[in-house]
C-alpha positions as YAML, in Angstrom:
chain: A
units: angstrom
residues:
- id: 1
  name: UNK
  ca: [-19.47, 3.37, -41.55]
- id: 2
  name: UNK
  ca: [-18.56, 5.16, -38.44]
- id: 3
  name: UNK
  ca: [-17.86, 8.84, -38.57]
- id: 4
  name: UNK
  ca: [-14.36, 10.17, -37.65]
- id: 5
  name: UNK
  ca: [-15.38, 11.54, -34.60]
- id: 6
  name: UNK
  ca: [-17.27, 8.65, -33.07]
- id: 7
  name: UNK
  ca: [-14.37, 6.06, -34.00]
- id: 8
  name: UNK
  ca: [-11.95, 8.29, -32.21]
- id: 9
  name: UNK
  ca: [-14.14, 8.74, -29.13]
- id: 10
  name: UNK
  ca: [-14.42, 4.73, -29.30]
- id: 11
  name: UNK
  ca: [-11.43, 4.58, -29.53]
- id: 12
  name: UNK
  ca: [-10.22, 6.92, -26.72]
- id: 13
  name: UNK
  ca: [-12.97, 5.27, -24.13]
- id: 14
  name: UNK
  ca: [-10.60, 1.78, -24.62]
- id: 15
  name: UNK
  ca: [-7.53, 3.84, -23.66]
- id: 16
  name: UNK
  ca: [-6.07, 3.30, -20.51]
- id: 17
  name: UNK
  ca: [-6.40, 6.18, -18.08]
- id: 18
  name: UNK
  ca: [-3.17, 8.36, -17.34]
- id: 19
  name: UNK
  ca: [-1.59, 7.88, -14.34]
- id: 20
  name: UNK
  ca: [-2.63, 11.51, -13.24]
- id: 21
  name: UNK
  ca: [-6.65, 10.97, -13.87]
- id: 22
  name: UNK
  ca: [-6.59, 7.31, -11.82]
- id: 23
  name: UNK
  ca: [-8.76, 7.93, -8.75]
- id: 24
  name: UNK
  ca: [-6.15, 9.02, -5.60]
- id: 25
  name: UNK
  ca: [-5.79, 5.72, -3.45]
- id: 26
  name: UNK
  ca: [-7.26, 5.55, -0.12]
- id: 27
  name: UNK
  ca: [-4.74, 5.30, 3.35]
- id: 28
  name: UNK
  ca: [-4.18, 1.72, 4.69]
- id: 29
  name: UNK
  ca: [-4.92, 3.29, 7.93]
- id: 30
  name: UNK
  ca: [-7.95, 5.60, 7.96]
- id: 31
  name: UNK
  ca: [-9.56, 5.50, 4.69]
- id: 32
  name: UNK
  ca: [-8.74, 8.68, 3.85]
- id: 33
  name: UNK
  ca: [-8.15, 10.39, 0.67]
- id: 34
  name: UNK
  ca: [-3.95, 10.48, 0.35]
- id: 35
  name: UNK
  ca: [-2.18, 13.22, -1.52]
- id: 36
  name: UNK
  ca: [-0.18, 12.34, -4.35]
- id: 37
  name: UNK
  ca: [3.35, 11.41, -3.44]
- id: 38
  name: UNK
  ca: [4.77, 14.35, -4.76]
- id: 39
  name: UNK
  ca: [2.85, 16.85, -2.21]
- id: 40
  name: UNK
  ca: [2.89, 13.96, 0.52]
- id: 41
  name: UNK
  ca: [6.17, 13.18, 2.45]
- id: 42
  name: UNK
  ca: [3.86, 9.94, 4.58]
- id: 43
  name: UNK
  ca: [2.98, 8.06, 1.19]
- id: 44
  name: UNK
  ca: [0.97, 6.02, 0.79]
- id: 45
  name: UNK
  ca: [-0.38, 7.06, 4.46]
- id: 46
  name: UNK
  ca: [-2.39, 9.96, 4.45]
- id: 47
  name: UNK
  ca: [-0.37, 11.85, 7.56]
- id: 48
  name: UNK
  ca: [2.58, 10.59, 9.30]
- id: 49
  name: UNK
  ca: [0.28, 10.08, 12.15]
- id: 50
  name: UNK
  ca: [-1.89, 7.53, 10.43]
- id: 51
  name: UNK
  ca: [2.32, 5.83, 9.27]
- id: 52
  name: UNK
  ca: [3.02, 5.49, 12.73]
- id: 53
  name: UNK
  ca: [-0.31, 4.00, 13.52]
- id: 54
  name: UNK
  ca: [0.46, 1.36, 11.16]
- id: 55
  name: UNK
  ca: [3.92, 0.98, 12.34]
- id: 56
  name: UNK
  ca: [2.75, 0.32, 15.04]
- id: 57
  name: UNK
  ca: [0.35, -2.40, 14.62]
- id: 58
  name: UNK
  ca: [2.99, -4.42, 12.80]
- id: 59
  name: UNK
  ca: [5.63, -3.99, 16.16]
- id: 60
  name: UNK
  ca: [2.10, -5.35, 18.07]
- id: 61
  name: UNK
  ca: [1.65, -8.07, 15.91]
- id: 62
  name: UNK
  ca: [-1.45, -7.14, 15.09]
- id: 63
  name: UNK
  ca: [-0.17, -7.81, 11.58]
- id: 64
  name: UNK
  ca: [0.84, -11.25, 10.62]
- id: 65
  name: UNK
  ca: [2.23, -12.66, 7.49]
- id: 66
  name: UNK
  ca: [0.41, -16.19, 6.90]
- id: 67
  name: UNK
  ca: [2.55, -19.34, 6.75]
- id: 68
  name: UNK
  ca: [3.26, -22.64, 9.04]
- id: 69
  name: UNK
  ca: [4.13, -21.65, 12.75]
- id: 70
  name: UNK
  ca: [7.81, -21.71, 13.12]
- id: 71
  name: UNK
  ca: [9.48, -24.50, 15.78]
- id: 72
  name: UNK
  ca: [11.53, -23.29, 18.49]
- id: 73
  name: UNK
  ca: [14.53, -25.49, 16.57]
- id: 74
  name: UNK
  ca: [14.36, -23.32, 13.08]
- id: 75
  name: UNK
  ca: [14.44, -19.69, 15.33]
- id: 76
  name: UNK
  ca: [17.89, -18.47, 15.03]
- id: 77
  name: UNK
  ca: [19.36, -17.70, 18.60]
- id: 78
  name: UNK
  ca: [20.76, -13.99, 19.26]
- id: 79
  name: UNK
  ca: [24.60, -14.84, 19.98]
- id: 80
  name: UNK
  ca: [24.65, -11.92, 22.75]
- id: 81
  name: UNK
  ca: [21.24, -13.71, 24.52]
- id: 82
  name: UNK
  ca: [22.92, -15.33, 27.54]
- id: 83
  name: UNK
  ca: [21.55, -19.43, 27.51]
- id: 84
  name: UNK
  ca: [18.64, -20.73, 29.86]
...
């Protein structure tokens, strides 16, 4: 039989961690370590520097969300685009 003490600490190393000891995530960007959101207006981004960056990259379309190409019939046309 287990004494108290080592079924509790068995017990507590199956626990999930609390949110405030999980490991800080790392910015999409840079890598860096990002401040919690409380202390960090750029969340998840690290600075707002590394949120425009990003911003960015998805104007650029250097971001692309996967999925069959789209034909010129299935675009919807802007009503104030004069017609070629």
């Amino acid at each position: 039989m287990r004494a108290p003490l080592e079924y509790a600490r068995a017990l507590e190393d199956q626990r999930p961690r609390p949110y405030n000891l999980a490991p800080m995530p790392r910015c999409p960007s840079c890598k860096g370590e990002v401040k919690p959101r409380a202390e960090n207006a750029a969340f998840p981004f690290c600075t707002e520097r590394c949120r425009a960056v990003d911003l960015g990259r998805w104007y650029l379309g250097s971001y692309r969300v996967p999925g069959p190409p789209a034909q010129p019939d299935d675009r919807k046309r802007d009503p104030d685009e004069p017609d070629q």
